[in-house]
C-alpha positions in Angstrom: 0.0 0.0 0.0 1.7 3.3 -0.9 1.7 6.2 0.9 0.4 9.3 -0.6 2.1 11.9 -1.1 -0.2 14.7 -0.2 -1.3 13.6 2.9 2.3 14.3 4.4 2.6 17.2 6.0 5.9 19.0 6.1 7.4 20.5 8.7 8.1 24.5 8.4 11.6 25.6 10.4 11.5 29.5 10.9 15.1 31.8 11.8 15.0 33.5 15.2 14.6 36.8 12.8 11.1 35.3 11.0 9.6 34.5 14.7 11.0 38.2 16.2 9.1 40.0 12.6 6.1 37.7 13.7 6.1 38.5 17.1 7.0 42.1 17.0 10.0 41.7 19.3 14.0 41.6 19.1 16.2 38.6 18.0 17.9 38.6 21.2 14.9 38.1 23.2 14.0 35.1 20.7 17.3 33.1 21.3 16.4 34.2 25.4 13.6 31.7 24.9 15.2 29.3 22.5 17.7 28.8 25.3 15.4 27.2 27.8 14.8 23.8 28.7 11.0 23.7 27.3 12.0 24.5 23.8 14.9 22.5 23.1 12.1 19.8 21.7 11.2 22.7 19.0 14.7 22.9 17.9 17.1 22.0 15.0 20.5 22.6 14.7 21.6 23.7 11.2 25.8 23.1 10.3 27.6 24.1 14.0 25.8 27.8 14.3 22.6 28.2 13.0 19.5 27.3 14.9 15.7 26.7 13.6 12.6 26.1 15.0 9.6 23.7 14.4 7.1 26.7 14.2 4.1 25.1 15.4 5.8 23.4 18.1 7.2 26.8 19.1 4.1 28.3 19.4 2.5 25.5 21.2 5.1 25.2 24.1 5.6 29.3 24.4 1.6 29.1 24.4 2.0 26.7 27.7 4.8 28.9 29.1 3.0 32.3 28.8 -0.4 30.8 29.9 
């Protein structure tokens, strides 16, 4: 039985830049909240620098957090 193709949904990565434009805040204060221990589950790590999040899992733990 093959999968199709469609029905896969693919995961979007933002930049700490695209979520500070989105949330009208600084980068700084971005990589503040990428740094702690609830959103390490929403992160990739790109080559030995850069840094990405899973966008809807960003919004769903900082949606916990900031209850």
């Amino acid at each position: 039985m093959a999968t199709n193709i469609l029905s896969r949904k693919r995961t979007k990565y933002v930049t700490a830049k695209e979520l500070a434009e989105e949330l009208s805040t600084t980068t700084m204060q971005i990589y503040r909240i990428f740094k702690r221990q609830e959103m390490q589950e929403a992160l990739i790590k790109i080559g030995e620098k850069a840094v990405r999040a899973d966008k809807e899992k960003f919004y769903e733990i900082l949606e916990q957090i900031y209850r």
